[in-house]
VOBATI-586219 format. One record per atom (N, C-alpha, C, O): residue number from 1; residue in one letter; x negated, y, z negated. Coordinates in Angstrom, 1 decimal, decimal comma. Layout:
R	pos	code	X	Y	Z
R	NUM	A	X	Y	Z
...
***
This chain:
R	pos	code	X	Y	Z
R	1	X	-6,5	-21,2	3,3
R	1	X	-7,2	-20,5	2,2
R	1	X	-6,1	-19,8	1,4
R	1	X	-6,2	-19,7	0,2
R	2	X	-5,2	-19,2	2,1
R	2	X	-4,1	-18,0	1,4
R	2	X	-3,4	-19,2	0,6
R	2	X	-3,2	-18,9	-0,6
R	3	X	-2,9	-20,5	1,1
R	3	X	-2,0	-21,6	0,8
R	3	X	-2,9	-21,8	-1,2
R	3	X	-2,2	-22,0	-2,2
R	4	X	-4,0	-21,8	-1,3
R	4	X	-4,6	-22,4	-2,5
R	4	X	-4,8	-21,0	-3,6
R	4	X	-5,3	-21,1	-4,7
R	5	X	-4,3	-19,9	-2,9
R	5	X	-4,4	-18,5	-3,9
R	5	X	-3,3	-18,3	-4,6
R	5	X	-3,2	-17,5	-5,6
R	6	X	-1,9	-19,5	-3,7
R	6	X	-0,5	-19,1	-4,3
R	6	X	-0,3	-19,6	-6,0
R	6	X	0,4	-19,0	-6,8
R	7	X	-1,1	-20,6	-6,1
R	7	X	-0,9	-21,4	-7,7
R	7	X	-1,9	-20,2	-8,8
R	7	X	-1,6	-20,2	-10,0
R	8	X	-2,9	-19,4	-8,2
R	8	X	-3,4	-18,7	-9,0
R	8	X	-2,7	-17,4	-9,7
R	8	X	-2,9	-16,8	-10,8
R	9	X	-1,5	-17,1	-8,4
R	9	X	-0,9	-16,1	-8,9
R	9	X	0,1	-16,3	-10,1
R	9	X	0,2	-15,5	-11,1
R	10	X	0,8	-17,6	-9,9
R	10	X	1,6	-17,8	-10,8
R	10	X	1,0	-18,0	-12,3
R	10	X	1,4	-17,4	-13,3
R	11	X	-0,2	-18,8	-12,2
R	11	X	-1,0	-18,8	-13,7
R	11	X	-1,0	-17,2	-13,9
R	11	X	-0,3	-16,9	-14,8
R	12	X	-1,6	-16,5	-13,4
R	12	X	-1,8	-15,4	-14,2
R	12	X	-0,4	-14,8	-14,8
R	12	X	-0,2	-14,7	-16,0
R	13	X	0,7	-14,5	-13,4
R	13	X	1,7	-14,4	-14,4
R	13	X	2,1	-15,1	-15,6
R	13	X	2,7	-14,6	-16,6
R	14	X	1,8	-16,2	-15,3
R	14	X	2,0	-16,9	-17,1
R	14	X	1,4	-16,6	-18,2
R	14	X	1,8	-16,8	-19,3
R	15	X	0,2	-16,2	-17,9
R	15	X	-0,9	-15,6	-18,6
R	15	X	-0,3	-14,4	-19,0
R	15	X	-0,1	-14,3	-20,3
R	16	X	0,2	-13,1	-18,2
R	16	X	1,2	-12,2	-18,5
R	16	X	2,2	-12,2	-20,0
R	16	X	2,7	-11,3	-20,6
R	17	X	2,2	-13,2	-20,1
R	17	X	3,9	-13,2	-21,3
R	17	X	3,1	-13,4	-22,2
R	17	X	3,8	-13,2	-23,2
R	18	X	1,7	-13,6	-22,7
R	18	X	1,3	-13,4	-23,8
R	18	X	0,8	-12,0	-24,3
R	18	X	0,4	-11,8	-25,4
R	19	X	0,9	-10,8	-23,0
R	19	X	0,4	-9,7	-23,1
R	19	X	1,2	-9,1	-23,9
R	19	X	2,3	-9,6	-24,1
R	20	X	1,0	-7,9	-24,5
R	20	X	2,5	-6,9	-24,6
R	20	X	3,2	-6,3	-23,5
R	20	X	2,6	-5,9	-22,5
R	21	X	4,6	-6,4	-23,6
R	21	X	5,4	-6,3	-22,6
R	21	X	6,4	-5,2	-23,3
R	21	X	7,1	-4,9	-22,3
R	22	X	6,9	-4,6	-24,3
R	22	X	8,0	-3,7	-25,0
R	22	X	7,6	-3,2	-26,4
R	22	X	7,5	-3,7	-27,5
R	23	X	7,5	-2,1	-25,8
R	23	X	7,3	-1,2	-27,7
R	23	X	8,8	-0,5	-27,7
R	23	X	9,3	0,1	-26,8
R	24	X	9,1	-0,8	-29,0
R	24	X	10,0	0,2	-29,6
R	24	X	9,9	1,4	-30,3
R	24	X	9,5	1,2	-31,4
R	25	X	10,0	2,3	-30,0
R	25	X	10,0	3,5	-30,8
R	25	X	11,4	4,0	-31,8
R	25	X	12,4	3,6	-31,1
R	26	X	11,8	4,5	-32,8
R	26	X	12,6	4,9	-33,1
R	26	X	11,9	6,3	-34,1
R	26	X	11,0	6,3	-34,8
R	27	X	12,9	7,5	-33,6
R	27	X	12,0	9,0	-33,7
R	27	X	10,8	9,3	-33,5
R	27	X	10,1	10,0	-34,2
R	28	X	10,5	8,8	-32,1
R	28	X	9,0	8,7	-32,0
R	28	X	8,2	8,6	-32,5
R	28	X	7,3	9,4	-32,4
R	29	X	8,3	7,0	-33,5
R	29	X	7,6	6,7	-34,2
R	29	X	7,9	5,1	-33,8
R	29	X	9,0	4,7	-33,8
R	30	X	6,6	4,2	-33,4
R	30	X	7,0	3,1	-32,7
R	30	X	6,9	2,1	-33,8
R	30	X	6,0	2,0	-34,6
R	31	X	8,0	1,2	-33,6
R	31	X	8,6	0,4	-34,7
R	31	X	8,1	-1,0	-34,8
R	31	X	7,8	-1,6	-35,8
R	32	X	8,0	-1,4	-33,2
R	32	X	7,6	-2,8	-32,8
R	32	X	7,0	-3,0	-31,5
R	32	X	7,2	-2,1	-30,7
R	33	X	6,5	-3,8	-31,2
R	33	X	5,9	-4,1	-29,8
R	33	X	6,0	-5,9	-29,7
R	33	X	5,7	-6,7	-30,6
R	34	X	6,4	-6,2	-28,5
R	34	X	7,2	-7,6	-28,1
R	34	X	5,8	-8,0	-27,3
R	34	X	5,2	-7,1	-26,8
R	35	X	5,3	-9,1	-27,1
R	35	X	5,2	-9,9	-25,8
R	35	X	6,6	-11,0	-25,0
R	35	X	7,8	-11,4	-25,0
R	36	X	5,3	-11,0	-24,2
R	36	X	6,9	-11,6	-23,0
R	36	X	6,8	-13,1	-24,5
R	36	X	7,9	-13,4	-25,0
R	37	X	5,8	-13,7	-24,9
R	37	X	6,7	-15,0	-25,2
R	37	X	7,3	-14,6	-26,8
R	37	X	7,7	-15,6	-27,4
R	38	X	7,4	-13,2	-27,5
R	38	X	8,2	-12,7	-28,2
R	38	X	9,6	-12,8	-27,7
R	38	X	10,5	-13,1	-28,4
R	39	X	9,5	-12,5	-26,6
R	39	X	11,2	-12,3	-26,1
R	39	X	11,8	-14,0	-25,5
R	39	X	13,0	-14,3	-25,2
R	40	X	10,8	-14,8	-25,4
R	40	X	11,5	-16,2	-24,8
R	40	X	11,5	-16,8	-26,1
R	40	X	12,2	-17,8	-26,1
R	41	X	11,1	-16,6	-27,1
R	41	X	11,2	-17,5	-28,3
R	41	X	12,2	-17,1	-29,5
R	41	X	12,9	-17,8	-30,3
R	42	X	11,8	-15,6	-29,2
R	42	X	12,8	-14,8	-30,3
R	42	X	11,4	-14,6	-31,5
R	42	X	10,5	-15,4	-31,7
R	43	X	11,8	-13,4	-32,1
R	43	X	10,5	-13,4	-32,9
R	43	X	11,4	-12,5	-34,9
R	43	X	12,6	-12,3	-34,9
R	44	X	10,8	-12,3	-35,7
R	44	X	11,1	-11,6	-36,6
R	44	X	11,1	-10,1	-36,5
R	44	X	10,5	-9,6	-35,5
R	45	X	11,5	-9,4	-37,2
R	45	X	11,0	-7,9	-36,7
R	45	X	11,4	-7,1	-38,0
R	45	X	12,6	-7,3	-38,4
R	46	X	10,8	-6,2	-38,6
R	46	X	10,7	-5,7	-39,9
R	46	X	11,7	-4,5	-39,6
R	46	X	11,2	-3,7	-38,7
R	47	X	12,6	-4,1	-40,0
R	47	X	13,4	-2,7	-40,0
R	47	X	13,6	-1,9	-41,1
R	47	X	13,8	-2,2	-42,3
R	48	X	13,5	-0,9	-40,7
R	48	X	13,9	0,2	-41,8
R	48	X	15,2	0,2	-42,2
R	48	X	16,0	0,1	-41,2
R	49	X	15,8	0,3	-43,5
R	49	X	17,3	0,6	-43,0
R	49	X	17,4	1,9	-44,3
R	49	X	16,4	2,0	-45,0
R	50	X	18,3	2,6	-44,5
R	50	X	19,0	3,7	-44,7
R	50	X	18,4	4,1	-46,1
R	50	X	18,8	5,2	-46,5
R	51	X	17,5	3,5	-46,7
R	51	X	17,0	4,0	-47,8
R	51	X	15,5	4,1	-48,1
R	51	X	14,8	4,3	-49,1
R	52	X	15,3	3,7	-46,6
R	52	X	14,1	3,8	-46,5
R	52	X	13,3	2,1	-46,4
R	52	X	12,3	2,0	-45,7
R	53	X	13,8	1,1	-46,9
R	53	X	13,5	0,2	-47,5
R	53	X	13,5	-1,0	-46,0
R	53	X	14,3	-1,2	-45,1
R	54	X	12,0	-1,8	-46,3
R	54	X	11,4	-2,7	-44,8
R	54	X	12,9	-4,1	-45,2
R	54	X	13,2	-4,6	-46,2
R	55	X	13,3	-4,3	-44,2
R	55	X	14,1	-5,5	-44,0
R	55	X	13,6	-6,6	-43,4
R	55	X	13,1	-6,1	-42,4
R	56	X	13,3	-7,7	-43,3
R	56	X	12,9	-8,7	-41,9
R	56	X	14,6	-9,1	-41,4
R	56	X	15,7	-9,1	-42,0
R	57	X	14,2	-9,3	-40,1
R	57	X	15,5	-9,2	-38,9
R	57	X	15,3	-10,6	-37,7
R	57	X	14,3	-10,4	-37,0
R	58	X	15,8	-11,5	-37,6
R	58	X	15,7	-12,1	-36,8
R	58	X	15,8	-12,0	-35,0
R	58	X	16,9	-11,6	-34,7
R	59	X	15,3	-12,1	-34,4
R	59	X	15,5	-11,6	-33,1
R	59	X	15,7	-13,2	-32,5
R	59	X	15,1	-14,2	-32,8
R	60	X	16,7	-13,1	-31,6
R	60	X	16,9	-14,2	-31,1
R	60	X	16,0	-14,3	-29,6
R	60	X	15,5	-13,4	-29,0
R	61	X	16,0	-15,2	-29,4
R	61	X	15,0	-15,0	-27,3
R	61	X	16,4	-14,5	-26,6
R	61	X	17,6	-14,6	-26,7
R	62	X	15,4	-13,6	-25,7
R	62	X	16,3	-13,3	-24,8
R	62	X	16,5	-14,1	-23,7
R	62	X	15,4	-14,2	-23,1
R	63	X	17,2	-14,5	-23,2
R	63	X	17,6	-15,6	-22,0
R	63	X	17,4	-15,1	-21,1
R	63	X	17,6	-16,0	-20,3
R	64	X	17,0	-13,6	-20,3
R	64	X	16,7	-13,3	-18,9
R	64	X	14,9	-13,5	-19,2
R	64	X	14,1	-13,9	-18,4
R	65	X	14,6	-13,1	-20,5
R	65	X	12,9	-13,4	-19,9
R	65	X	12,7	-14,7	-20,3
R	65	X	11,5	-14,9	-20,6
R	66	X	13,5	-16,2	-20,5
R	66	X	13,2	-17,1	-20,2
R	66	X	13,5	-17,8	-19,2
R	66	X	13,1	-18,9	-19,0
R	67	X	14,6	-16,9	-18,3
R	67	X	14,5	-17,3	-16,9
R	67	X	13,1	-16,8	-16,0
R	67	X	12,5	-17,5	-15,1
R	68	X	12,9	-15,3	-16,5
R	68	X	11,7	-15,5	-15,7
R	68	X	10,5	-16,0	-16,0
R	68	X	9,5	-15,8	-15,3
R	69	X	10,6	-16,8	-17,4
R	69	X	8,9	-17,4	-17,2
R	69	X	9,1	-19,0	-16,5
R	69	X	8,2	-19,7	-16,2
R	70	X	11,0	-19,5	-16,3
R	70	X	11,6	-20,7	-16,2
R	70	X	10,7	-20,1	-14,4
R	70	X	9,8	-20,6	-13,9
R	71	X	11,4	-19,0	-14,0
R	71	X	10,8	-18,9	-12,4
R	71	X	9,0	-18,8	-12,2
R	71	X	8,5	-19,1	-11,2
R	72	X	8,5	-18,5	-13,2
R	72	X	6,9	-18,5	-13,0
R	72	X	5,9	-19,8	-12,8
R	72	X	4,9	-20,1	-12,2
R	73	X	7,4	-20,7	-13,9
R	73	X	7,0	-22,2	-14,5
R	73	X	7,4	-22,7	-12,8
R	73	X	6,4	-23,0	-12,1
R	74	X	8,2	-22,7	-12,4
R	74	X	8,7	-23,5	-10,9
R	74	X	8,0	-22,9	-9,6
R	74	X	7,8	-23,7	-8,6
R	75	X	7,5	-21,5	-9,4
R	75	X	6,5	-21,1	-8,9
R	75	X	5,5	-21,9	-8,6
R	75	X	5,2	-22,6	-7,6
R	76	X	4,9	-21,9	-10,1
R	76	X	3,4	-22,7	-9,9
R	76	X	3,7	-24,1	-9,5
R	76	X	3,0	-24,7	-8,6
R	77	X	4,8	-24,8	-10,2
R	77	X	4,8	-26,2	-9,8
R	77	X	5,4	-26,0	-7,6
R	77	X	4,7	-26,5	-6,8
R	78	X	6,2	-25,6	-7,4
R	78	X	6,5	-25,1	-6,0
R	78	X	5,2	-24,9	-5,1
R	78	X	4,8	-25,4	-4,0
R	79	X	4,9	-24,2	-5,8
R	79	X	3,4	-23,6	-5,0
R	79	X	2,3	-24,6	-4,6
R	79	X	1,4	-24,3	-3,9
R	80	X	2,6	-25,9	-5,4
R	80	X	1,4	-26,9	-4,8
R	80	X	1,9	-27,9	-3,9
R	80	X	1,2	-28,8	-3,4
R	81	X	3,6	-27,5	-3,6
R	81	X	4,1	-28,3	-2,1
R	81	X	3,3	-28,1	-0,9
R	81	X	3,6	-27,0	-0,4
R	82	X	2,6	-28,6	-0,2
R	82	X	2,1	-28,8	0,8
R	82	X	2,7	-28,3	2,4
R	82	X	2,2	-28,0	3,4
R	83	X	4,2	-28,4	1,8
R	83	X	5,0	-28,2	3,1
R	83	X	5,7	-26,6	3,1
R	83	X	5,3	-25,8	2,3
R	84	X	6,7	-26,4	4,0
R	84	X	7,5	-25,3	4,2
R	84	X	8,3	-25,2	2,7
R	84	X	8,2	-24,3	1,9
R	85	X	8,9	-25,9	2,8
R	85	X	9,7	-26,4	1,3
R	85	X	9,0	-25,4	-0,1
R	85	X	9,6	-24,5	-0,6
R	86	X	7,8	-25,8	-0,3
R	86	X	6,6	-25,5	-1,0
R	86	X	6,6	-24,0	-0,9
R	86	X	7,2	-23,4	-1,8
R	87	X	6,2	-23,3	0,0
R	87	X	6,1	-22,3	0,9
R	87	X	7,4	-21,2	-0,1
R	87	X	7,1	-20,6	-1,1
R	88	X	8,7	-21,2	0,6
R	88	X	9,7	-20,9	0,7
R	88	X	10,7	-20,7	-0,8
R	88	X	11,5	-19,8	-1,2
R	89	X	10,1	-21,9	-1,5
R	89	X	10,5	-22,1	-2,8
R	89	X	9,8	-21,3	-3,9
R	89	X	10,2	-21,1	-5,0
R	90	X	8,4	-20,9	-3,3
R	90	X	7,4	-20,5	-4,5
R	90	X	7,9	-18,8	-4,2
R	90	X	8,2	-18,0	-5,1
R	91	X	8,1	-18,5	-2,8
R	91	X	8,8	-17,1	-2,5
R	91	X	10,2	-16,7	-3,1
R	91	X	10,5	-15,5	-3,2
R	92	X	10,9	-17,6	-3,3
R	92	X	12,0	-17,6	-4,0
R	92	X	12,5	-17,3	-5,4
R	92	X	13,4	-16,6	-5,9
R	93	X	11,1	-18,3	-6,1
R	93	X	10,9	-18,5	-7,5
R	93	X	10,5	-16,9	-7,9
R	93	X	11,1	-16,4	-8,8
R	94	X	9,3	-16,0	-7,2
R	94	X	8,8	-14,8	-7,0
R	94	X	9,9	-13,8	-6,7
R	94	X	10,0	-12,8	-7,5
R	95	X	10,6	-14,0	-5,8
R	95	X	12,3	-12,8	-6,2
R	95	X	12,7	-13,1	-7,1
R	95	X	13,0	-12,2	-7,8
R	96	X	13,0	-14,3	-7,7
R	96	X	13,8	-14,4	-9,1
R	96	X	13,2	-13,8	-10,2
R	96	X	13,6	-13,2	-11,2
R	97	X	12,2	-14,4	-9,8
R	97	X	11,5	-13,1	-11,4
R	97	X	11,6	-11,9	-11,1
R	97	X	12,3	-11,4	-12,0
R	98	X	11,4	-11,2	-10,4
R	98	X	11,9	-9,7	-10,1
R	98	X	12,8	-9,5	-10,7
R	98	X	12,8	-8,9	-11,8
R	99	X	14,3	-10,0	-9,9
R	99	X	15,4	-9,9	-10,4
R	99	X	15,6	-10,4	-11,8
R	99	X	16,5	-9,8	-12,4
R	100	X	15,1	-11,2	-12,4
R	100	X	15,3	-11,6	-14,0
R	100	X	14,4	-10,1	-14,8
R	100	X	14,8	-9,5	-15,8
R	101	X	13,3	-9,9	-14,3
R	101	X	12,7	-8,7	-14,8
R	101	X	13,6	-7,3	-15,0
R	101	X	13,9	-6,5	-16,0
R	102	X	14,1	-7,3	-13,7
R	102	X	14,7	-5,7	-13,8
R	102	X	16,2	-5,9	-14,7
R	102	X	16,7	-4,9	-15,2
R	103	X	16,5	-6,8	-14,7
R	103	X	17,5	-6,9	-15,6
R	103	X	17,8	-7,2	-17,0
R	103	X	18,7	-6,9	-17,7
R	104	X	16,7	-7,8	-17,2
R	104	X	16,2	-7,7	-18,4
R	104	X	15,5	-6,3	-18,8
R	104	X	15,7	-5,9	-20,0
R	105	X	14,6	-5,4	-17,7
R	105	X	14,6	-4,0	-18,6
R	105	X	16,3	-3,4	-18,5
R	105	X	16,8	-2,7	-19,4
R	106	X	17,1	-3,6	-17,2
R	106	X	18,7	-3,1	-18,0
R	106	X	18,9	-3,4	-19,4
R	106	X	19,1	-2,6	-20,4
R	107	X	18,7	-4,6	-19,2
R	107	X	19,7	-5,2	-20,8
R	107	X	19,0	-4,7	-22,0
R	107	X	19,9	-4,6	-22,8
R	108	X	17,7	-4,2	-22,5
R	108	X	17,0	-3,7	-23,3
R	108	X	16,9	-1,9	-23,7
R	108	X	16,7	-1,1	-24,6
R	109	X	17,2	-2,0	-22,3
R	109	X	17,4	-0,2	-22,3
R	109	X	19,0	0,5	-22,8
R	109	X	19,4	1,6	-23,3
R	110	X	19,6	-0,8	-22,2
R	110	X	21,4	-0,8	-23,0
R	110	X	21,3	-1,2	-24,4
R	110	X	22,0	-0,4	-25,0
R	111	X	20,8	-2,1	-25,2
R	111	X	20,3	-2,5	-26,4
R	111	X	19,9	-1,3	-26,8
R	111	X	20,8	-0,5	-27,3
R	112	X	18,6	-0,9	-26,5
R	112	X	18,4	0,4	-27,3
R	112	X	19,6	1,7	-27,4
R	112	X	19,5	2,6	-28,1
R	113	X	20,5	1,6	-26,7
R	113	X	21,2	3,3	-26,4
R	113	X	22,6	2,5	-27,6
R	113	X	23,3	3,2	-28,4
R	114	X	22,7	1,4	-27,5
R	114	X	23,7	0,8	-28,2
R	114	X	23,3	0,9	-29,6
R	114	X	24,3	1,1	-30,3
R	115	X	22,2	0,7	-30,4
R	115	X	21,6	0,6	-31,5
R	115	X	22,6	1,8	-32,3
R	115	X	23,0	2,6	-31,5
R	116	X	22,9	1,9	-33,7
R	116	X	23,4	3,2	-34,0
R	116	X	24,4	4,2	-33,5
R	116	X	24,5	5,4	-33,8
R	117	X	25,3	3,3	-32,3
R	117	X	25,8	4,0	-31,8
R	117	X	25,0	5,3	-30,9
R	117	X	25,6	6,4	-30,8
R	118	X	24,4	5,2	-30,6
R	118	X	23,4	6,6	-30,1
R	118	X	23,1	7,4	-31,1
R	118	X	22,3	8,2	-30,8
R	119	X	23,4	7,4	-32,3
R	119	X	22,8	8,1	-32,9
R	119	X	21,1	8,5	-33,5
R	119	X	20,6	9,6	-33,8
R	120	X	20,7	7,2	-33,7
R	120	X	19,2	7,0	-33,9
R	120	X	18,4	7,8	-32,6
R	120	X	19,0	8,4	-31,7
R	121	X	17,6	7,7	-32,5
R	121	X	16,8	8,2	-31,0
R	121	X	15,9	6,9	-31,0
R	121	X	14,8	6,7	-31,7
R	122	X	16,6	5,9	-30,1
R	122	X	15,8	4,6	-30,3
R	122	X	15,2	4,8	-28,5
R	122	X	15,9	5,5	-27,8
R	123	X	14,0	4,2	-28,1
R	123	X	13,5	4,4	-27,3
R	123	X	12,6	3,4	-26,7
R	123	X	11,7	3,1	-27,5
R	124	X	12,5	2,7	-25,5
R	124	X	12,0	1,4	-25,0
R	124	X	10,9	1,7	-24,5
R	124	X	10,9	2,9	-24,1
R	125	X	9,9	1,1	-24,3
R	125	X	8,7	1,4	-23,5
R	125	X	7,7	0,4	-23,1
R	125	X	6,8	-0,1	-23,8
R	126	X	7,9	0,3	-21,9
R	126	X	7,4	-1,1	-21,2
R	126	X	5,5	-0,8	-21,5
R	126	X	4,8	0,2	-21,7
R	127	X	5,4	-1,9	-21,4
R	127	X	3,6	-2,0	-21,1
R	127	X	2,9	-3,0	-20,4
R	127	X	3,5	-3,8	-19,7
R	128	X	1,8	-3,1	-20,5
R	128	X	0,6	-3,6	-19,4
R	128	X	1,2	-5,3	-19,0
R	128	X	1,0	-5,9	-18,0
R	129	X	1,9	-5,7	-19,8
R	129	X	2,0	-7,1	-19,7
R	129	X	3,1	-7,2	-18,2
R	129	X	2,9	-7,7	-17,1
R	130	X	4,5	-6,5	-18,9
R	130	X	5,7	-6,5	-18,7
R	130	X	5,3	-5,8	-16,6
R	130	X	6,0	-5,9	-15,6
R	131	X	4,3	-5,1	-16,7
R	131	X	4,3	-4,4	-15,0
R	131	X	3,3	-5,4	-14,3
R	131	X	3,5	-5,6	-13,1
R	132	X	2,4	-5,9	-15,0
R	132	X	1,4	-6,8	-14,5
R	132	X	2,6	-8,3	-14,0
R	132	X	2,6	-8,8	-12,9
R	133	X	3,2	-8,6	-14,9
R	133	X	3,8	-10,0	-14,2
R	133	X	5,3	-9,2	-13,2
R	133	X	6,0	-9,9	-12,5
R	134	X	5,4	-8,0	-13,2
R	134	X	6,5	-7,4	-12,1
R	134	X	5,9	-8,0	-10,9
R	134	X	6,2	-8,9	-10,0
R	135	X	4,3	-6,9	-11,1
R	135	X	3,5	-6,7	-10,1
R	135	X	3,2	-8,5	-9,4
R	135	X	3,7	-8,8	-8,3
R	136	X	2,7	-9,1	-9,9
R	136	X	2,0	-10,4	-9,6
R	136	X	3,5	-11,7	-9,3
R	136	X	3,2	-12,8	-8,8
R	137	X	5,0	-11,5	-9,5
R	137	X	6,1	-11,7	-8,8
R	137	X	6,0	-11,2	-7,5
R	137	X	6,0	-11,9	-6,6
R	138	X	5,8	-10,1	-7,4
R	138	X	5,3	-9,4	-6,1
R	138	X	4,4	-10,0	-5,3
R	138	X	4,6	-10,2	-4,1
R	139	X	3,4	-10,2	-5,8
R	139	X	2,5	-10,6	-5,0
R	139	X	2,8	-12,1	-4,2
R	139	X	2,6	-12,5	-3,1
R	140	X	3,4	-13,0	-5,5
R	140	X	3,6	-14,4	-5,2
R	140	X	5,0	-13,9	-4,0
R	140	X	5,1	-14,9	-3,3
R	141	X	5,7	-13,2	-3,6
R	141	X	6,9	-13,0	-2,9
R	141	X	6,2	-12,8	-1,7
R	141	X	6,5	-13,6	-0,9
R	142	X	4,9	-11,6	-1,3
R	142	X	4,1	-11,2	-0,3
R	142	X	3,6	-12,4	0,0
R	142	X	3,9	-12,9	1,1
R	143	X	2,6	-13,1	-0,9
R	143	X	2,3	-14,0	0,1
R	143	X	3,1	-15,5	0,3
R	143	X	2,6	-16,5	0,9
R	144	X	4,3	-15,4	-0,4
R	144	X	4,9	-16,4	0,4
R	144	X	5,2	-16,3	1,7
R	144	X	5,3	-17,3	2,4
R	145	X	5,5	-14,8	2,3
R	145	X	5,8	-14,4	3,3
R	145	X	5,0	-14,7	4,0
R	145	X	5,1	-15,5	4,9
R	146	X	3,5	-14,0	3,4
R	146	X	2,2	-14,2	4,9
R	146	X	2,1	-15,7	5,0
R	146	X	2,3	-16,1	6,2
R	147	X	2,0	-16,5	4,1
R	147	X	1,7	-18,1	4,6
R	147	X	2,8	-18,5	5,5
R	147	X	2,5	-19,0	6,6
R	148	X	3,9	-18,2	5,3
R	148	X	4,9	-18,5	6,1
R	148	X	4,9	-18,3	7,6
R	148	X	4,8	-19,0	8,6
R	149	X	5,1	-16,5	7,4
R	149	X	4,6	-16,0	8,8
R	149	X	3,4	-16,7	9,7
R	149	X	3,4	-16,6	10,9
R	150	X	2,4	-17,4	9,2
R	150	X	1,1	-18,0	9,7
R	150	X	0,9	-19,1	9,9
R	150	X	0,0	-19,5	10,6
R	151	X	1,7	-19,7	9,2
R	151	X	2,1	-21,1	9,5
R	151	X	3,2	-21,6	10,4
R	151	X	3,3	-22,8	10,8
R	152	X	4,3	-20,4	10,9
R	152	X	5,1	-20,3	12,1
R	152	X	4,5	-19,6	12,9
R	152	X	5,2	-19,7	13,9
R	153	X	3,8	-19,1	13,0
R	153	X	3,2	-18,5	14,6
R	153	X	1,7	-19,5	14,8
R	153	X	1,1	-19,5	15,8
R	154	X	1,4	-20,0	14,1
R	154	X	0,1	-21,3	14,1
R	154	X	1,3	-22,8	14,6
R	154	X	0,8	-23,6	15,3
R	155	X	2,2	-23,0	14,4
R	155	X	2,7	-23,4	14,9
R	155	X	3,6	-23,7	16,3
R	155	X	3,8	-24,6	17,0
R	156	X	4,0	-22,2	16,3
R	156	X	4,2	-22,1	17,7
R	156	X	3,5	-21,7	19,2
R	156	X	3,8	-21,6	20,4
R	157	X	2,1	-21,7	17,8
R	157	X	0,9	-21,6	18,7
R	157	X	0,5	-23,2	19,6
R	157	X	0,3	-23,7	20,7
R	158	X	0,6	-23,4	18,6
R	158	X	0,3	-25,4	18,8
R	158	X	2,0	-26,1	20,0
R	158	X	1,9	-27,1	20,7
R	159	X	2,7	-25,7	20,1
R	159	X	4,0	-26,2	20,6
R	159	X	3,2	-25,8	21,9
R	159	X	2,7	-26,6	22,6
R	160	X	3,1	-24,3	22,4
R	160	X	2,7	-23,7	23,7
R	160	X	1,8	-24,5	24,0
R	160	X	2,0	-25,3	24,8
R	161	X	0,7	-24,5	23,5
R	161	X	-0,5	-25,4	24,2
R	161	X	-0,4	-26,9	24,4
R	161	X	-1,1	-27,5	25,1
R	162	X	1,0	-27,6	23,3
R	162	X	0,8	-28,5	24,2
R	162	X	2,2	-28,9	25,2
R	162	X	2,5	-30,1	25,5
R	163	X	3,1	-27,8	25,6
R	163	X	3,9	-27,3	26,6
R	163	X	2,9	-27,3	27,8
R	163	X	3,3	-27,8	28,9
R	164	X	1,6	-26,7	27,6
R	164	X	0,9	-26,2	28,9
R	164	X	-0,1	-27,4	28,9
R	164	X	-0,9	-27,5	29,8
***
């Protein structure tokens, strides 16, 4: 039963990247807000510049959040392995989004302090999207473990009995 909940988690996280995942503020006044597939695709973004006056700005994709929707995408396909392989790989795919997550809020949080030299008061601020697919990497990581765990003591359950 836990084996057929693993492909649900990964959909949702993919469902995730269309949420909002980053607002920008500059003088506490918020400038923009990203979803995750704003940051894998790269999106436009309207700026103020020095006289007051709206600019459009190209934003390129960022390459750590398209490794982790690349880890969400291999997740789910992982996750319908049948075997240990399956198992092990979908837990894997689930750390790597983590680690592509938290590094990617580095790299965004360094982007902002870099803007202006520090001078602006530019300021990042994650939201519902960006902690829900943290959260649900997480989850896909936990239960790679329990299937695992359960599927080696169900197995070494089966070895003893037919030992005896």
């Amino acid at each position: 039963m836990l084996k057929k909940f693993s492909p649900a988690v990964f959909l949702l996280t993919i469902f995730c990247f269309f949420l909002p995942w980053v607002s920008v503020s500059c003088q506490n006044q918020k400038v923009a807000t990203f979803s995750g597939t704003d940051l894998v695709r790269g999106t436009i973004v309207k700026v103020p510049d020095e006289q007051g006056n709206i600019k459009e700005e190209r934003k390129g994709a960022e390459p750590l959040a398209i490794l982790a929707l690349l880890s969400a995408l291999a997740g789910l396909g992982l996750s319908f392995l049948k075997d240990k392989r399956g198992v092990i790989g979908s837990g894997v795919a689930g750390a790597l989004g983590i680690v592509f997550l938290f590094l990617l809020k580095s790299k965004l949080e360094n982007d902002a302090m870099n803007v202006g030299s520090g001078l602006l008061n530019v300021h990042v601020h994650y939201e519902i999207g960006f902690y829900l697919t943290m959260l649900l990497f997480l989850i896909a990581v936990i239960l790679s473990v329990v299937i695992f765990m359960s599927e080696s003591k169900q197995n070494n359950m089966q070895q003893s009995q037919s030992v005896s």
